[in-house]
N, C-alpha and C positions, 0 to 999 in steps of 0.2 A: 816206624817204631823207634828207631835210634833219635831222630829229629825229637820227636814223645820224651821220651827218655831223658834228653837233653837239657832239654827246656825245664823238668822236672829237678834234675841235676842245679841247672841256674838256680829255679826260685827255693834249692834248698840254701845253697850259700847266700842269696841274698836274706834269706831269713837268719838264718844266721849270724851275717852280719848286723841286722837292724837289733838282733836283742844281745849282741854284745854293746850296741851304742845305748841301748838301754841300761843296761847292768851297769853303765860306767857312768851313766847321767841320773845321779840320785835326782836331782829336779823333777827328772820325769817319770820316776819311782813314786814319787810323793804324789803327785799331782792323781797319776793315775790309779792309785791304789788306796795310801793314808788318805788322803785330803776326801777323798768322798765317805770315811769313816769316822773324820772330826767331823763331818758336815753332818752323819746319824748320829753321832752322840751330840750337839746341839741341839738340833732340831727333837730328838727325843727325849734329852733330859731337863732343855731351856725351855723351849715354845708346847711342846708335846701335849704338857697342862692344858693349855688353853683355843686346844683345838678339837670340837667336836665328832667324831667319829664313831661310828660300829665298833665294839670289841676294843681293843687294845690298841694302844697309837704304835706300837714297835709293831704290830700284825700290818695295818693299816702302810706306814711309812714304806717298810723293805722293800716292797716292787717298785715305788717310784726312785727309792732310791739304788737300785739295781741297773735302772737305767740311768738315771744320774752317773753311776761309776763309768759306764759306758763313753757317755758323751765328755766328762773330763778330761780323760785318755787323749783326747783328738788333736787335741792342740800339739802337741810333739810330733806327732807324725805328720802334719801340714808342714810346718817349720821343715821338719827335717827332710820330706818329700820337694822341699824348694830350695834347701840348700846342697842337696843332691843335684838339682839342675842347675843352681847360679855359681857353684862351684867347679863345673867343670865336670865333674866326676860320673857323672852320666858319657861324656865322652869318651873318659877313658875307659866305660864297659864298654863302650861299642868298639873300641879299638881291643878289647878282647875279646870280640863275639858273643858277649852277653846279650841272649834274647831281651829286649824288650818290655817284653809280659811277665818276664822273669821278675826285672828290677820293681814292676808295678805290685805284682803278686807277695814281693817280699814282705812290701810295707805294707800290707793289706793283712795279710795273716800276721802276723805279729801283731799289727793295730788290734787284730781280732781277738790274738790267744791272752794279749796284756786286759783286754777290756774281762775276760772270762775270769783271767785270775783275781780281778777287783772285783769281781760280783762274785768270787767263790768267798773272797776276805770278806765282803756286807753278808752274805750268809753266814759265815761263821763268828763273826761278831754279833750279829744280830741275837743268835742263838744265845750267845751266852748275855744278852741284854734281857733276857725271855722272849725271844719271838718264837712261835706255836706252831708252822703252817697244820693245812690241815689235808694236803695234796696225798693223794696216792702215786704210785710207784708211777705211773703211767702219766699220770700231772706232774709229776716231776720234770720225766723227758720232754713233756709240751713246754713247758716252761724256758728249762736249759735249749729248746729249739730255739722258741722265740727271742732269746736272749742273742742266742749265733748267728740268728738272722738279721738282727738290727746292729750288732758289731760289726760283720761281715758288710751290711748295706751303707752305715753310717762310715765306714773304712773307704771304704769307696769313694764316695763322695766327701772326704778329708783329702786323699788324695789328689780328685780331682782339684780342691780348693789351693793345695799345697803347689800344683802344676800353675793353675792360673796365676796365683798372686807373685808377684814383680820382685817381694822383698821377704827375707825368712819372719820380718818382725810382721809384717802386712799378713802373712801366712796364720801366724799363730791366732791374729785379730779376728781374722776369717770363721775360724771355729767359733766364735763368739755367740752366735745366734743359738747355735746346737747348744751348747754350753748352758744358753739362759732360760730355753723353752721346757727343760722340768718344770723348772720353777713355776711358767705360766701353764701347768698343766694339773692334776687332779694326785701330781705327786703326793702333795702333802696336805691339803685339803681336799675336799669335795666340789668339782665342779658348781655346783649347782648353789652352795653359798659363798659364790663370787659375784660383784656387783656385777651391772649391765655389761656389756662389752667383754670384759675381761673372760667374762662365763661364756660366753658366746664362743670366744675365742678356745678357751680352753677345750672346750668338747668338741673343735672341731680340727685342732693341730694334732699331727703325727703323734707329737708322744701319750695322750690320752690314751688313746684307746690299745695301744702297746702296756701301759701298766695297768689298766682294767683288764685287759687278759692276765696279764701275770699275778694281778693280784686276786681273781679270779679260781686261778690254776692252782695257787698255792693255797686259797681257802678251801678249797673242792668242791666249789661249783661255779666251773667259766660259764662264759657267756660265749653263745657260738657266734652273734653280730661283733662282738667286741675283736674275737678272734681274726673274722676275715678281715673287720676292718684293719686290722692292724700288719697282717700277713702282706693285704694288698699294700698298705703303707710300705713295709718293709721292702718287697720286691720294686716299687715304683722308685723308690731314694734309692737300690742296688742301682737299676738300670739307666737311671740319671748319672747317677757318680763314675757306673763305668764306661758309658758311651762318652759324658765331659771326660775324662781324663785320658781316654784311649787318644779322643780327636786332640786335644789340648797336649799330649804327649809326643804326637807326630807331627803336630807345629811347631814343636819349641827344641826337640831332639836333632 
């Protein structure tokens, strides 16, 4: 229990430390919070026109772009996950007995609780853009789930990227792919009018079917295929990112 306890004690201060480096790195305030809010008011007040959709393009957009907040977030915590290790400073926790799991878990929850607060900012802007949903109290919770699931998962596997890569700037690049796959996704158009290829792909990458559920949840009526696909997605990217970063963490520690 005390050992429990401990280790709990650790990944309080290291959270805390990671959202003081937050609060002090505007860069990474913007990135993770505004920058996916310019990217809703673009997209819905530039291109929004000229994109056919069900209902309203602000109903339509929010859940892709809810995930979008998510994956912007990541880039700062890769960087700062690798210059934690090429600075030394992983050392000097171990010369104060700082659990390990601790240091990991820091930057995992805060990757997590910063991705929430940008998807709570796209909801509340959204709103006052007119967006409607149409979720009951109960699709709400499903939603805020799947939302802590893919921050929680895609955190992880930032992590593990932030461990792997050699250099803080290599680090940041790494999140590059997460960063780009809204966009190749059903975010902001409909799968199904994308040309050859590109459709193919779209309906079959992780973040599909993650904002068909949410978008789903929040019109009030999910889809239960959409859902597990997405859950299983979600769990499959947790279990990659923390089996890479655990093993990749006791290589390089």
């Amino acid at each position: 229990m005390n050992t429990l306890s401990t280790s709990f004690g650790n990944s309080a201060i290291m959270l805390r430390r990671n959202f003081k480096h937050t609060l002090r790195n505007p860069v990474t305030v913007f990135q993770a919070v505004l920058f996916p809010i310019v990217i809703m008011l673009m997209f819905v007040y530039v291109f929004g026109g000229a994109f056919k959709v069900e209902g309203e393009y602000i109903d339509y957009a929010v859940p892709g772009l809810l995930v979008m907040a998510i994956s912007y977030g990541l880039g700062p915590t890769a960087a700062a996950v690798n210059g934690d290790m090429t600075k030394g400073i992983i050392n000097r926790f171990k010369a104060m007995d700082v659990s390990h799991g601790a240091v990991l878990a820091g930057h995992v929850v805060s990757t997590t609780v910063r991705s929430l607060i940008a998807d709570a900012a796209i909801v509340g802007v959204g709103f006052a853009m007119g967006f409607r949903p149409h979720a009951s109290f109960l699709q709400w919770l499903a939603a805020i789930g799947v939302m802590l699931l893919l921050a929680f998962a895609t955190s992880w596997l930032t992590v593990a990227m932030g461990l792997g890569a050699k250099t803080v700037e290599s680090a940041g690049m790494a999140t590059v792919p997460l960063i780009m796959l809204p966009f190749l996704s059903s975010a902001f158009v409909p799968a199904q009018t994308m040309g050859p290829g590109i459709r193919q792909f779209a309906e079959y990458q992780p973040f599909t079917p993650i904002i068909e559920t949410l978008r789903g949840l929040l019109a009030g009526h999910p889809s239960a295929g959409d859902a597990w696909a997405a859950v299983a997605w979600c769990v499959g990217l947790a279990i990659v990112g923390y089996v890479w970063a655990v093993s990749t963490f006791k290589k390089r520690a």
